[in-house]
KOLPA-752901 format. One record per residue (C-alpha): residue number from 1; chain; x, z, y. Coordinates in nm, 3 decimals. Example, Ala and Ser with C-alpha at 12.3 -4.5 7.8 and 13.67 -1.06 7.14 Angstrom:
2
[1; "A"; [1.230; 0.780; -0.450]] [2; "A"; [1.367; 0.714; -0.106]] 
% end
This chain:
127
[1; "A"; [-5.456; -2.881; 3.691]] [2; "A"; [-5.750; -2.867; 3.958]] [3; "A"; [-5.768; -2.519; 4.181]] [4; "A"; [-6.091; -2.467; 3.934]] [5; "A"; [-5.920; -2.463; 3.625]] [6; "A"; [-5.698; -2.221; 3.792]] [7; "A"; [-5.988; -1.951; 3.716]] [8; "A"; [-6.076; -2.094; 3.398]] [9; "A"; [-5.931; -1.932; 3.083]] [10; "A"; [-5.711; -2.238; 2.961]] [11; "A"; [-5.924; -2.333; 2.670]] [12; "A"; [-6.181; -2.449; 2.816]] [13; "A"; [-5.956; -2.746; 2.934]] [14; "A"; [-5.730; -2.751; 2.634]] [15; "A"; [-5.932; -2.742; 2.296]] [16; "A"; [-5.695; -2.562; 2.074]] [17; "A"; [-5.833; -2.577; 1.696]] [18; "A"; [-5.909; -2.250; 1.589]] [19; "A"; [-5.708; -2.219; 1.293]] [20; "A"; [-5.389; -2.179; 1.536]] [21; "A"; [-5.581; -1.879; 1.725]] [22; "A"; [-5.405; -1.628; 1.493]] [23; "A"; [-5.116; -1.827; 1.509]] [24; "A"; [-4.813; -1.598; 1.718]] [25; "A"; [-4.684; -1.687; 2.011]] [26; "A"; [-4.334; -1.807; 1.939]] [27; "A"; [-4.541; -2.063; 1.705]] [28; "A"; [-4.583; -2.318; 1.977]] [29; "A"; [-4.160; -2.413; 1.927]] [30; "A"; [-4.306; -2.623; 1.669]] [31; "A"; [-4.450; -2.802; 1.981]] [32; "A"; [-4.143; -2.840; 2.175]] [33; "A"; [-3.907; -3.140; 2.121]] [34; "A"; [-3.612; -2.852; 2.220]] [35; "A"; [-3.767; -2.543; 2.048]] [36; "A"; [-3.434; -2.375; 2.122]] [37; "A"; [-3.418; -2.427; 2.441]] [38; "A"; [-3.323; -2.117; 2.656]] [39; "A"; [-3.585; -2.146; 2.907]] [40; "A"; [-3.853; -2.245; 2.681]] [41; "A"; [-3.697; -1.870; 2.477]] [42; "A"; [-3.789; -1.701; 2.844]] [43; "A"; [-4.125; -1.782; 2.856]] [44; "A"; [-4.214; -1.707; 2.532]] [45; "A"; [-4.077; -1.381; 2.566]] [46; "A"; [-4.226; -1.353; 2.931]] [47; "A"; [-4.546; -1.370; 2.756]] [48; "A"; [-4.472; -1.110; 2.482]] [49; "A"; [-4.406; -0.899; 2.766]] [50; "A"; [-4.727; -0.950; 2.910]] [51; "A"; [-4.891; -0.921; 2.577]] [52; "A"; [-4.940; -1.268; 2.542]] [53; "A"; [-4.874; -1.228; 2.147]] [54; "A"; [-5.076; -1.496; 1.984]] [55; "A"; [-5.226; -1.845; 2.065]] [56; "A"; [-5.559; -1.696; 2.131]] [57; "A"; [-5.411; -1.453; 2.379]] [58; "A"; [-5.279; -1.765; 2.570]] [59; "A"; [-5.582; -2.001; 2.569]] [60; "A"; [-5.827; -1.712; 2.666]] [61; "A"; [-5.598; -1.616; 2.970]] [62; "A"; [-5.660; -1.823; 3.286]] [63; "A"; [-5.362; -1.970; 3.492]] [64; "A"; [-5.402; -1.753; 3.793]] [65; "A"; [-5.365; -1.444; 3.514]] [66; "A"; [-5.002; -1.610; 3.461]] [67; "A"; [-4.927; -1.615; 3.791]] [68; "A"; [-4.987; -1.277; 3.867]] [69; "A"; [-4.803; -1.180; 3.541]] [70; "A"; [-4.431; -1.084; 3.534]] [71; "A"; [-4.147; -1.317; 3.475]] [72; "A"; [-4.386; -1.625; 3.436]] [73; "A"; [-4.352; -1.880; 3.727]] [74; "A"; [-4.507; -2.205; 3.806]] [75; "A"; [-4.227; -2.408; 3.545]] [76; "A"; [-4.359; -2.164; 3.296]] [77; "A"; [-4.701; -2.204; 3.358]] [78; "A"; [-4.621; -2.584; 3.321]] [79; "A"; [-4.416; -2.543; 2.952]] [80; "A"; [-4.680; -2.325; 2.824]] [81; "A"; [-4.988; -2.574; 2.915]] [82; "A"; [-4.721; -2.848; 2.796]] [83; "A"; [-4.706; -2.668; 2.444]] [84; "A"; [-5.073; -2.612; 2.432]] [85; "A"; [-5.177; -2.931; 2.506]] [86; "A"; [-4.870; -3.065; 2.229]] [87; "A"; [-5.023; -2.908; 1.953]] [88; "A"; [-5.402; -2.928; 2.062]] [89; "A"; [-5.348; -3.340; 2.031]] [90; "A"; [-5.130; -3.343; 1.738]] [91; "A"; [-5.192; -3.079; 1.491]] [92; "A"; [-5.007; -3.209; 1.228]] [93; "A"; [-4.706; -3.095; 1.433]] [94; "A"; [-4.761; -2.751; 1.228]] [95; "A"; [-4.611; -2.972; 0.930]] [96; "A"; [-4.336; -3.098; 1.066]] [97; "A"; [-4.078; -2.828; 1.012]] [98; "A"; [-3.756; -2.990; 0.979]] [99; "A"; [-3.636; -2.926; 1.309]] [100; "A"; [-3.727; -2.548; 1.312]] [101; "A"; [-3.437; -2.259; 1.225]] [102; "A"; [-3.508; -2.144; 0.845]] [103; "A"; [-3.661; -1.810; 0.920]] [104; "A"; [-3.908; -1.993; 1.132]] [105; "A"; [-3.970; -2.287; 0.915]] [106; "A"; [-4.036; -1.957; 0.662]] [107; "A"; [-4.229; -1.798; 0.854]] [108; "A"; [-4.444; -2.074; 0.944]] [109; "A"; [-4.469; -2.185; 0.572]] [110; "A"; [-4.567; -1.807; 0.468]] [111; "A"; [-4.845; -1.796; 0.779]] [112; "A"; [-5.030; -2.161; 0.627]] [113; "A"; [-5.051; -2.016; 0.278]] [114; "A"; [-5.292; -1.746; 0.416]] [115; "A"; [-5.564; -1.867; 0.241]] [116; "A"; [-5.874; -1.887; 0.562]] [117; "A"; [-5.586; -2.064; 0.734]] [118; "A"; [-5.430; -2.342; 0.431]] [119; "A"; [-5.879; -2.401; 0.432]] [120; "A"; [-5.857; -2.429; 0.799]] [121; "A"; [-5.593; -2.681; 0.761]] [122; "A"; [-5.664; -2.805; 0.438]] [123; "A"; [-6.038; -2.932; 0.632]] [124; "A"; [-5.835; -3.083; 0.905]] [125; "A"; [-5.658; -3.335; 0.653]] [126; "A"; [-5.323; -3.121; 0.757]] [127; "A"; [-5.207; -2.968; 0.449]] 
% end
C-alpha cells in the first residue's frame, strides 16, 4: 500500500464485484484459509464495532479511517485488505463452502438464492 492509497477508500485499489457489496461482513471467512482463526474473529468484530457491517462498508472506507478506528491495528488493516483482495481475484471462493461451520455455509447458501444476487452470480459463471 502507497501513502496515497492510504486516503483512498479501498476500492478503488481492490475491485470488489458488486454482487458481494451487500454481502456482511463476517462473509469474507470464506476468504480465509483459517476462517476460524481467533484473530481473524477480532477483526471482524473490530469492524462491527465500528460499523463496518457489510463488504461495501469496508471497500468504501479508506485505510487511514481504520487506523483511526478502535481495536483495528496495522495486522488488521493487513487481514482485512488480505480478505478483500482473496475474494476480489477469486470469486468463485463464494462456492466453496466445505470448510465453513454449517450455520455459515447456511447462511451463505440462503444469501446466493436472493434472486438480484444468484443473477449477479449466475452472470459471473459462479453459480
Amino acid at each position: 500500500m502507497t501513502e496515497s492509497q492510504d486516503n483512498m477508500p479501498i476500492k478503488f485499489y481492490i475491485p470488489v464485484a458488486e454482487v458481494f457489496y451487500s454481502f456482511p461482513i463476517h462473509f469474507l471467512r470464506i476468504a480465509s484459509l483459517t476462517p476460524y482463526d481467533k484473530s481473524l474473529s477480532r477483526i471482524l468484530n473490530a469492524l462491527k464495532e465500528n460499523q463496518v457491517t457489510t463488504l461495501e462498508m469496508a471497500i468504501d472506507t479508506t485505510v487511514n479511517h481504520l487506523r483511526s478506528s478502535r481495536n483495528i491495528g496495522e495486522k488488521g488493516i493487513l487481514v482485512l485488505i488480505n480478505l478483500l483482495e482473496n475474494i476480489s481475484q477469486k470469486p468463485e471462493l463464494v462456492i466453496h463452502t466445505d470448510h465453513l461451520d454449517p450455520v455459515l455455509r447456511n447462511e451463505l447458501e440462503q444469501f446466493k438464492q436472493i434472486p438480484s444476487i444468484k443473477k449477479q452470480l449466475i452472470e459471473m459463471g459462479i453459480v
